[in-house]
Backbone as JSON Lines, residues from 0, in Angstrom:
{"i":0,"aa":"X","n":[39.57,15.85,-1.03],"ca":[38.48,15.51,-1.93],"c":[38.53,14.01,-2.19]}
{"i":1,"aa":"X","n":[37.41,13.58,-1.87],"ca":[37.48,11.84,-2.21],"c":[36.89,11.74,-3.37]}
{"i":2,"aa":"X","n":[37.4,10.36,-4.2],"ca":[37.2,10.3,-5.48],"c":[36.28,8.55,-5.44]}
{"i":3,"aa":"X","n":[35.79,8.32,-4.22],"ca":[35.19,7.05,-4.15],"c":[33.78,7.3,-3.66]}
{"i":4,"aa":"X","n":[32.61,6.74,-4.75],"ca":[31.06,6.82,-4.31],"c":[30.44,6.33,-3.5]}
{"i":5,"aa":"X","n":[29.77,7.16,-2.16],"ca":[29.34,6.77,-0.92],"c":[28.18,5.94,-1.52]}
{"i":6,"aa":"X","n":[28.44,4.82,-1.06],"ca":[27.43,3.62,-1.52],"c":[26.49,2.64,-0.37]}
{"i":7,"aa":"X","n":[25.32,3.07,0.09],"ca":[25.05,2.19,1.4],"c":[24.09,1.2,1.14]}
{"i":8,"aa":"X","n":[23.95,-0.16,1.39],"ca":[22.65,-0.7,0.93],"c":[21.27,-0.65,1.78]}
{"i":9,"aa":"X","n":[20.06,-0.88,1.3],"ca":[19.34,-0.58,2.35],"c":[18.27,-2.51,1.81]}
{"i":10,"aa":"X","n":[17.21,-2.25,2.46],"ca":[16.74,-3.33,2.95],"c":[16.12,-3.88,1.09]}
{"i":11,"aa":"X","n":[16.01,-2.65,0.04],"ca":[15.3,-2.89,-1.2],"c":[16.04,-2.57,-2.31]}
{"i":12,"aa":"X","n":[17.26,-1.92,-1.83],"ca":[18.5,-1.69,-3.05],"c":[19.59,-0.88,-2.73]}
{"i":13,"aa":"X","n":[19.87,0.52,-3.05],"ca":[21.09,0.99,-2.25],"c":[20.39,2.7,-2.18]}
{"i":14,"aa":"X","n":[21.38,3.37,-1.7],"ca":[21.45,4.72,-1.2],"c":[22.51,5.14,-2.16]}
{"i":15,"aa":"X","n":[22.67,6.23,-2.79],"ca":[24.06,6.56,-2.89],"c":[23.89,8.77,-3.15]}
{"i":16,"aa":"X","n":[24.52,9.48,-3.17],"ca":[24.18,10.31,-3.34],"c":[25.16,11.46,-5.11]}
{"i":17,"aa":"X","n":[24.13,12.16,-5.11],"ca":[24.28,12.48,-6.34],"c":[24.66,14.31,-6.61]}
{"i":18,"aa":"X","n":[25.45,14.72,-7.44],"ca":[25.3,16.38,-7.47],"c":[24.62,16.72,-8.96]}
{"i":19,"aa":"X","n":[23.58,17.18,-8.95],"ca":[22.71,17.31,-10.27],"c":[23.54,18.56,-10.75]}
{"i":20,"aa":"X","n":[23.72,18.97,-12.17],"ca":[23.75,20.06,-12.98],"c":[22.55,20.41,-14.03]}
{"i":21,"aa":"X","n":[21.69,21.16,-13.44],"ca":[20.84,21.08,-14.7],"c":[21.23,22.19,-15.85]}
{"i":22,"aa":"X","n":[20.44,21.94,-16.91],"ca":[20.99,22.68,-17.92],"c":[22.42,22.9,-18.6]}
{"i":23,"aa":"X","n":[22.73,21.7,-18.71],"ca":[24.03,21.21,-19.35],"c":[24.22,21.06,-20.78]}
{"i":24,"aa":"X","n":[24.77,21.55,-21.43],"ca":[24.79,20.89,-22.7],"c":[24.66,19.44,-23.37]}
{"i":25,"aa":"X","n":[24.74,18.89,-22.5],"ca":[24.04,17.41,-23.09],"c":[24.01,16.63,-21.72]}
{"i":26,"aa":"X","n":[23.0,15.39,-21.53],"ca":[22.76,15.16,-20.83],"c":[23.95,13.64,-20.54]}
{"i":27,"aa":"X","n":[24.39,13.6,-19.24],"ca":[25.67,12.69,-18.96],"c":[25.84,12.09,-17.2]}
{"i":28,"aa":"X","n":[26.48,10.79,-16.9],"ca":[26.52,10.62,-15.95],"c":[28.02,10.82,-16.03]}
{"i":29,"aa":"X","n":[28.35,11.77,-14.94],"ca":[30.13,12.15,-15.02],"c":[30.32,11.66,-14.04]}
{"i":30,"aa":"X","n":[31.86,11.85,-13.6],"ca":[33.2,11.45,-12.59],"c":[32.18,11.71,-11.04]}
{"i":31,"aa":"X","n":[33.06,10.87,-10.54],"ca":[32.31,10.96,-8.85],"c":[33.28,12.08,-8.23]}
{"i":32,"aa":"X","n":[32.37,13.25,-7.33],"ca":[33.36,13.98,-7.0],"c":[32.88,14.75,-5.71]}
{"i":33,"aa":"X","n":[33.83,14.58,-4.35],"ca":[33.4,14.53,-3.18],"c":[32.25,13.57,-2.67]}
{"i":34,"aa":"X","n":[32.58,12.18,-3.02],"ca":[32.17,11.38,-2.84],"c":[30.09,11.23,-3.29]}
{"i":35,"aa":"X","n":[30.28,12.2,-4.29],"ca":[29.17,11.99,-5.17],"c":[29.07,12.09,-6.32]}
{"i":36,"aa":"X","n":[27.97,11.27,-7.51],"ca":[28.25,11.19,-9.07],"c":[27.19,12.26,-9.28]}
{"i":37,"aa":"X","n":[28.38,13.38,-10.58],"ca":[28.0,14.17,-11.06],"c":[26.76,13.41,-12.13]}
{"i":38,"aa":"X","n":[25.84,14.03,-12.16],"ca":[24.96,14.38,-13.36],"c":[24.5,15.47,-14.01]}
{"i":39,"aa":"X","n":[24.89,15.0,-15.12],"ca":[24.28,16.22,-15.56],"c":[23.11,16.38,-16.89]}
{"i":40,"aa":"X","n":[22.19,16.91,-16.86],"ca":[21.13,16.94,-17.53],"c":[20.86,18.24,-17.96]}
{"i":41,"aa":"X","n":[20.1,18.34,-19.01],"ca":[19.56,19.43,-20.22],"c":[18.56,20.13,-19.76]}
{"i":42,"aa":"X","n":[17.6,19.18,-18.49],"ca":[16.63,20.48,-18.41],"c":[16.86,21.28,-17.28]}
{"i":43,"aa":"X","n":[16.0,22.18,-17.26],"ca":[16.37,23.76,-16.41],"c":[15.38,22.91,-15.08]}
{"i":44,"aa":"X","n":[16.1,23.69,-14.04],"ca":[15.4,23.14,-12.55],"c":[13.89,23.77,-12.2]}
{"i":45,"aa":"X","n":[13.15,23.51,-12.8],"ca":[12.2,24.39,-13.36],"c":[10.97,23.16,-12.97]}
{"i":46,"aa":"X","n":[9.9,23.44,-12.29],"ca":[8.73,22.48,-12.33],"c":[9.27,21.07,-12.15]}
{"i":47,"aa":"X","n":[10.36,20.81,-11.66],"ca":[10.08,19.47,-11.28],"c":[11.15,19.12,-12.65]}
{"i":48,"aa":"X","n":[11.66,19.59,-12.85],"ca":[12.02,19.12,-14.8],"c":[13.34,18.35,-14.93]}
{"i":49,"aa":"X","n":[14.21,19.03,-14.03],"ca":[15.61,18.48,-14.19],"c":[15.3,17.49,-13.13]}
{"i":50,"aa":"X","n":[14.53,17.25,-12.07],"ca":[14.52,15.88,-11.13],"c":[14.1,14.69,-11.98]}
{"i":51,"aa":"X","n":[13.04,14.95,-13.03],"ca":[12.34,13.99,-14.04],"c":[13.81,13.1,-14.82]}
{"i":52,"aa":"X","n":[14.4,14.22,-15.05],"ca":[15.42,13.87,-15.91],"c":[16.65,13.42,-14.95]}
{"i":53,"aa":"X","n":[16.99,13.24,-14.12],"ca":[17.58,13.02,-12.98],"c":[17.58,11.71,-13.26]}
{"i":54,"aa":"X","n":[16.4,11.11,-12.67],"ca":[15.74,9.58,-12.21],"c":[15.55,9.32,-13.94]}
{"i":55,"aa":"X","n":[15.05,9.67,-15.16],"ca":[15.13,8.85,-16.19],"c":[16.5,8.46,-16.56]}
{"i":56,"aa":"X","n":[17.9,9.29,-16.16],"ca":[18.95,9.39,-16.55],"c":[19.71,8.16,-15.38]}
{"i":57,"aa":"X","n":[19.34,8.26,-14.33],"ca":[20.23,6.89,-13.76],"c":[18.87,5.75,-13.92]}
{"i":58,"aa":"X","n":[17.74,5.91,-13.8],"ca":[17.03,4.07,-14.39],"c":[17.63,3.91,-15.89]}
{"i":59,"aa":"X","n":[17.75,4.48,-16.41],"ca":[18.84,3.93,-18.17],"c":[19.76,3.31,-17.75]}
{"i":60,"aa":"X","n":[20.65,4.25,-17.13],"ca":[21.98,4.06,-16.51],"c":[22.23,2.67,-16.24]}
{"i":61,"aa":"X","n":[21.47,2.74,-15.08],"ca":[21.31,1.12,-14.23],"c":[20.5,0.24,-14.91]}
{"i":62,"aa":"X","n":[19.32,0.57,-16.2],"ca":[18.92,-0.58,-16.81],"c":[17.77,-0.89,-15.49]}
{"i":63,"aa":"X","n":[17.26,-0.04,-14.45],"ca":[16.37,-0.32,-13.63],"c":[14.76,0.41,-14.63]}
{"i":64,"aa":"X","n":[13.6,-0.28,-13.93],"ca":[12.46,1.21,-14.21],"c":[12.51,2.24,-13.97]}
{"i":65,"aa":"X","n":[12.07,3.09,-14.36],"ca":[11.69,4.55,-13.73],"c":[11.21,4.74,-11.97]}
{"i":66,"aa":"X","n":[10.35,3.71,-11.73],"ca":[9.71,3.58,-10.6],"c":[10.58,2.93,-9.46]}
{"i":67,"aa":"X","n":[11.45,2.72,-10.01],"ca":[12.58,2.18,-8.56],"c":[13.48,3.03,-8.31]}
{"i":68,"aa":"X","n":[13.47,4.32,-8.99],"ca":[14.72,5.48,-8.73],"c":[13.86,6.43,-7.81]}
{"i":69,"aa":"X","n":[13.88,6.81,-6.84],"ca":[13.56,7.93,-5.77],"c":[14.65,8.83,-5.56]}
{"i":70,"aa":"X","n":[13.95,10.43,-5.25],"ca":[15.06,11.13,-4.49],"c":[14.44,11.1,-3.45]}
{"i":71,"aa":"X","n":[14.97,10.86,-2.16],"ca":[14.52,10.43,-1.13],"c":[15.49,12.18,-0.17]}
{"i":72,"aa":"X","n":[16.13,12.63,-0.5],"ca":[16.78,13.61,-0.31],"c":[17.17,15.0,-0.9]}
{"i":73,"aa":"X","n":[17.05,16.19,-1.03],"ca":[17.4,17.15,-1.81],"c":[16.55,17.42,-2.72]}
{"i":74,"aa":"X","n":[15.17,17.58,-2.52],"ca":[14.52,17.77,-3.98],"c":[14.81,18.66,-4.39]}
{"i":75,"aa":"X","n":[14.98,19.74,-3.97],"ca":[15.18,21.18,-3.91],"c":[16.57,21.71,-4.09]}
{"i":76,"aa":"X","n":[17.33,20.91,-3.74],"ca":[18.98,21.25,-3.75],"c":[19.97,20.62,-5.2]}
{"i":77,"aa":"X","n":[20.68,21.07,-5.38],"ca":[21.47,20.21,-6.4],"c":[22.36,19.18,-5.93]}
{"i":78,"aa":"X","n":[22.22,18.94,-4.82],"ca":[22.86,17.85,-3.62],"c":[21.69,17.18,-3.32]}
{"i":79,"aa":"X","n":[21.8,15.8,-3.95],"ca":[20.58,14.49,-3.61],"c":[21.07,13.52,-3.16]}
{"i":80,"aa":"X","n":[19.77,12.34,-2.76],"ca":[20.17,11.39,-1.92],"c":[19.2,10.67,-3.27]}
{"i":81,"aa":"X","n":[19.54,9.43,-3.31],"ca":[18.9,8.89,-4.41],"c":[18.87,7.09,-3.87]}
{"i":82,"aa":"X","n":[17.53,6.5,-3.68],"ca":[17.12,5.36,-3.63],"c":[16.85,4.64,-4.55]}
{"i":83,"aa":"X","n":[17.64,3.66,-5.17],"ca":[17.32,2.87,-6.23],"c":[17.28,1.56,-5.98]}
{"i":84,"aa":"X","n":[15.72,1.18,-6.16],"ca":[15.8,-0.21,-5.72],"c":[15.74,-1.48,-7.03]}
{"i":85,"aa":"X","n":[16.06,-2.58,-6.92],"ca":[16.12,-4.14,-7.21],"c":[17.42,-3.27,-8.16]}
{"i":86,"aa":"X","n":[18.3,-2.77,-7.54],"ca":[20.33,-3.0,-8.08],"c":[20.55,-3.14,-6.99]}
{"i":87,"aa":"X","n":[21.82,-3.18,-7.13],"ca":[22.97,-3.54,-6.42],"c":[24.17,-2.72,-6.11]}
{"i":88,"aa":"X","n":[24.92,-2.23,-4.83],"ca":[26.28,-1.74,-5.12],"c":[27.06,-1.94,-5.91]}
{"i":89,"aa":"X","n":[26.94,-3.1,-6.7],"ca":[28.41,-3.25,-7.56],"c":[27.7,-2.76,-9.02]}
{"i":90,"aa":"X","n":[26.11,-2.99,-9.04],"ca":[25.93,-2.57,-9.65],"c":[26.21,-0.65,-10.38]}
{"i":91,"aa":"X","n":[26.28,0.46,-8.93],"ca":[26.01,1.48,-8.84],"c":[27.72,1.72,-8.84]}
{"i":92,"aa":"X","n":[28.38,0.74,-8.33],"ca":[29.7,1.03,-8.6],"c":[30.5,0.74,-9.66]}
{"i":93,"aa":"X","n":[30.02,0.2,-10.57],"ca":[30.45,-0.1,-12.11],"c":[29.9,0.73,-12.68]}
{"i":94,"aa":"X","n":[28.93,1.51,-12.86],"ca":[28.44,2.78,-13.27],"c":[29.43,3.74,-13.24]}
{"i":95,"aa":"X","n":[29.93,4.35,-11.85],"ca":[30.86,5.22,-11.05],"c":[32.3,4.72,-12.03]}
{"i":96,"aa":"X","n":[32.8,3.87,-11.69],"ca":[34.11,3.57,-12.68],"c":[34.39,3.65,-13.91]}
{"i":97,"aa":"X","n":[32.8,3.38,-14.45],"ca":[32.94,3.32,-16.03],"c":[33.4,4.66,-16.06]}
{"i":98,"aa":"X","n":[32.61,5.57,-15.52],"ca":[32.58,7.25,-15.7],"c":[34.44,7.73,-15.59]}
{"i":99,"aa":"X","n":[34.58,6.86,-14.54],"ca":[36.04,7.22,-14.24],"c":[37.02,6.93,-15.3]}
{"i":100,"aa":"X","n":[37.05,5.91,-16.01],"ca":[38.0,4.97,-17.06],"c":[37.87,6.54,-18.33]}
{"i":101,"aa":"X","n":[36.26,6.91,-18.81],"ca":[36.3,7.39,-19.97],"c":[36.82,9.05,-19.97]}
């Protein structure tokens, strides 16, 4: 089990991939695990609901818009691929560590 976040850059920001939990008791960006960061969010996978909350939960995160977070992968799965553009890897990897430290 790797404990380091697959991080790739692309031509407008990075790639990295994500394991959603919806319907969590509170909504959180957790520990990276098998080389993807847990999230987890409150709403049910229902209409589109927990993806909404997905992408509002890492543009906070990262301090990006709403409109630069894509799932470009997995809409359907709780295994995503997630495009976030104008950050940075170190940006997406200081995220990942913080999670790790607390």
């Amino acid at each position: 089990m790797s404990d380091a976040l697959r991080i790739r850059s692309t031509a407008t920001g990075v790639r990295f991939e994500v394991r959603l939990a919806p319907r969590a008791s509170k909504t959180s960006v957790g520990e990276v695990r098998d080389g993807r960061l847990v999230v987890r969010v409150t709403a049910p996978p229902v209409d589109q609901a927990a993806n909404e909350a997905l992408i509002d939960t890492i543009a906070t995160a990262l301090d990006v818009p709403r409109r630069s977070v894509a799932i470009v992968a997995g809409l359907t799965s709780r295994r995503k691929t997630l495009e976030v553009r104008d950050t940075t890897e170190a940006a997406v990897r200081r995220l990942s560590d913080e999670r790790r430290r607390s």
